[in-house]
N, C-alpha and C positions, 0 to 999 in steps of 0.2 A: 377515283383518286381518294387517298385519307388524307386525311384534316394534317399530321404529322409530315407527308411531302407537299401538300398544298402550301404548310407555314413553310418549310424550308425552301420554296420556291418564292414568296415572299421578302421571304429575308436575304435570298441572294438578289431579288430585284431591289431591296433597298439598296445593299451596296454597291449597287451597280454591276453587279456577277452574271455570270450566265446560267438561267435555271435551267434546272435538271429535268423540268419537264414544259410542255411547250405551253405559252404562254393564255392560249386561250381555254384551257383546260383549267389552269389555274383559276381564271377567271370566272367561270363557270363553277367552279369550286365555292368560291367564295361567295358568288351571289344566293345558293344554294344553303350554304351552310351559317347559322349565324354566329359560332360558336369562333370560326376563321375568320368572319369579319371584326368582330368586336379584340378579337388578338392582334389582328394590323390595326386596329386603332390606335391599342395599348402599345404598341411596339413603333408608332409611327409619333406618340406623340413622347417615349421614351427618346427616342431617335431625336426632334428635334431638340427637348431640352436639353441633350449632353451635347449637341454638336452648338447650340446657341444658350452663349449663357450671358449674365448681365454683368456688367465692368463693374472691378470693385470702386468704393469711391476714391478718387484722388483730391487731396486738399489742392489748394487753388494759391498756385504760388505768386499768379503776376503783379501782384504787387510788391512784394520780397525782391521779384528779379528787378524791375523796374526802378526797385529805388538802391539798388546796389550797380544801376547799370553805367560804364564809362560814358561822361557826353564825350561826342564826335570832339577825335584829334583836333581840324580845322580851328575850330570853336573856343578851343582854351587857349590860356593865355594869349589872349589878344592882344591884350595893354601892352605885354611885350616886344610881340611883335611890329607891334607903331612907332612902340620906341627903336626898334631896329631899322627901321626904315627913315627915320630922321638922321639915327647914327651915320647911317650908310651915305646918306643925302649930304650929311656935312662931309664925310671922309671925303664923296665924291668931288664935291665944291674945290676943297682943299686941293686933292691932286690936280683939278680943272688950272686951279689960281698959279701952280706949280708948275705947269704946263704953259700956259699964257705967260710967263713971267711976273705974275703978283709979287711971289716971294722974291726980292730982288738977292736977299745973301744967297739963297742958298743957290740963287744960279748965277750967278758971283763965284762962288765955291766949287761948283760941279761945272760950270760952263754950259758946253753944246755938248761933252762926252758923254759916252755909252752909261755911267756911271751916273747921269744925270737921268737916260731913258731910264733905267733900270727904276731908280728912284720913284720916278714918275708911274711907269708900269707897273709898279708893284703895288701904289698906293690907291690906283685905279682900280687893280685886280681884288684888293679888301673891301674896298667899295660896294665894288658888283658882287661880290660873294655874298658881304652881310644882308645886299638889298636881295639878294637872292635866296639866300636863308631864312629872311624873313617871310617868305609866300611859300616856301618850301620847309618844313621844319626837319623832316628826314635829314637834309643836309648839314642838320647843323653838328649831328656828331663827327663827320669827316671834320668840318673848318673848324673846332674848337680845338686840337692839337694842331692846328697851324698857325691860325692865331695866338695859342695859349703861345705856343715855342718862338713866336717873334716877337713878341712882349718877354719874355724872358730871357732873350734875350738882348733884347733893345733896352732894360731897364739899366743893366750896368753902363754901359755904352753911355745913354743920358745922363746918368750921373757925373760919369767921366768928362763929359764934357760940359757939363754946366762948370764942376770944376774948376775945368781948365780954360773957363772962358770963350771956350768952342764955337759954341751955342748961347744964344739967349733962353731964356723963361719962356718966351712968348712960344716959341717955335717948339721944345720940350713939354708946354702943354697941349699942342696940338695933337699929340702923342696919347693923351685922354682919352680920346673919341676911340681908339682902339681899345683901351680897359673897359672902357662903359660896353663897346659895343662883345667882349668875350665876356661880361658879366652878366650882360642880355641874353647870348646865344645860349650859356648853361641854364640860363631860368625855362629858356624856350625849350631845349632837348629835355629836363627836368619833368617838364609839365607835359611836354608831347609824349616820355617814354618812363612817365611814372606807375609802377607795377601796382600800386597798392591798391587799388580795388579788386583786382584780381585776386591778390594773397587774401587780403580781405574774405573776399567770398568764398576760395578754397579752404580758407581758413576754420570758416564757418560750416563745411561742408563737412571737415574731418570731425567736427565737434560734434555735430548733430545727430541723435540717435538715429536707429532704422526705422525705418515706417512699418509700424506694427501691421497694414495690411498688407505687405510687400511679404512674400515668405521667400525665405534666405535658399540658396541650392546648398542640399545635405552630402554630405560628405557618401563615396558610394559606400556600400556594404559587402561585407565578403560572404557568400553563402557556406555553412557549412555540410546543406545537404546536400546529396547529388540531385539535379533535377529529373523529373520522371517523364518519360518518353511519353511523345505526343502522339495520339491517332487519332484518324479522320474521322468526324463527325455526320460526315453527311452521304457518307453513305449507305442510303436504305432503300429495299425494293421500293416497289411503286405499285 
């Protein structure tokens, strides 16, 4: 065997090929020859440098990220949500006293009628909502357009009949606890579905140059020569 089919037998066992000639001849080549050993040296430790190379450096961003990072939903605005849970706590009372007959006008006024449940059920149902908005913050973008729209509409209505002597003051501020508690629920969805750390950081990202060790993908190239026909290399007598 020559030195020139012994390397190309070599070189298809590095890449895993099947050589051209059998394997123990190769062997015996090489122990023989020291001319093909010192070439699989050279070719095995070419081999390993191109296939294992060393990572470029990367700068060390975790503290950058860590201090632009959202704290957990749960976590913010707390103070608000306590205060919704008082609000809810008093609406609740309220409809309880409403229910019991505390309020003697107004079930005076309404009686035992459907128009009296209503009243009562409705002011239950605000109740439970905000005390349930307040542990739930997701919720509170559905209930702010239904509370914002019964305060909006309740407001002419109370005026009307303060008025007209309808109603008292006392009973028209009770009417409060519903403003305080839709002016809670906006601070809560506010704080729970506030974007700006996000733009924030994207923000910062559009601005930021490229990482000089990072290389960009180039645009491809159009070849203008024709390329020239490939033939096989390997093969040679034996």
């Amino acid at each position: 065997m020559d030195c020139l089919t012994c390397r190309e037998a070599l070189s298809a066992r590095m890449d895993g090929e099947e050589e051209p000639v059998p394997a123990d001849q190769t062997d015996q080549h090489v122990d023989s020859c020291a001319a093909c050993r010192s070439w699989r040296a050279r070719v095995e430790h070419q081999s390993r440098a191109l296939r294992i190379r060393q990572a470029p450096p990367v700068p060390d961003l975790s503290a950058a990220i860590l201090d632009l990072a959202v704290p957990p939903h749960e976590t913010r605005g707390w103070w608000a949500r306590i205060a919704l849970v008082a609000v809810a706590a008093a609406q609740l009372a309220l409809a309880l006293s409403q229910l019991l007959g505390v309020h003697t006008t107004v079930v005076a006024a309404h009686g035992d009628g459907h128009l009296f449940n209503e009243s009562t059920a409705w002011n239950l149902a605000l109740g439970a909502g905000v005390l349930w908005a307040a542990f739930h913050s997701r919720v509170t973008s559905g209930l702010i357009p239904v509370l914002g729209g019964f305060v909006l509409v309740l407001a002419p209505y109370s005026v009307h009949d303060i008025l007209t002597g309808a109603v008292g003051m006392s009973r028209v501020a009770e009417h409060g606890l519903l403003v305080v508690a839709l002016a809670l629920l906006i601070v809560v969805n506010r704080r729970y579905s506030d974007p700006a750390p996000h733009d924030r950081t994207s923000h910062d990202d559009a601005e930021a140059p490229p990482h000089p060790d990072i290389d960009e993908p180039r645009p491809p190239t159009t070849r203008t020569t024709p390329r020239r026909p490939l033939r096989p290399t390997g093969r040679h007598a034996a």
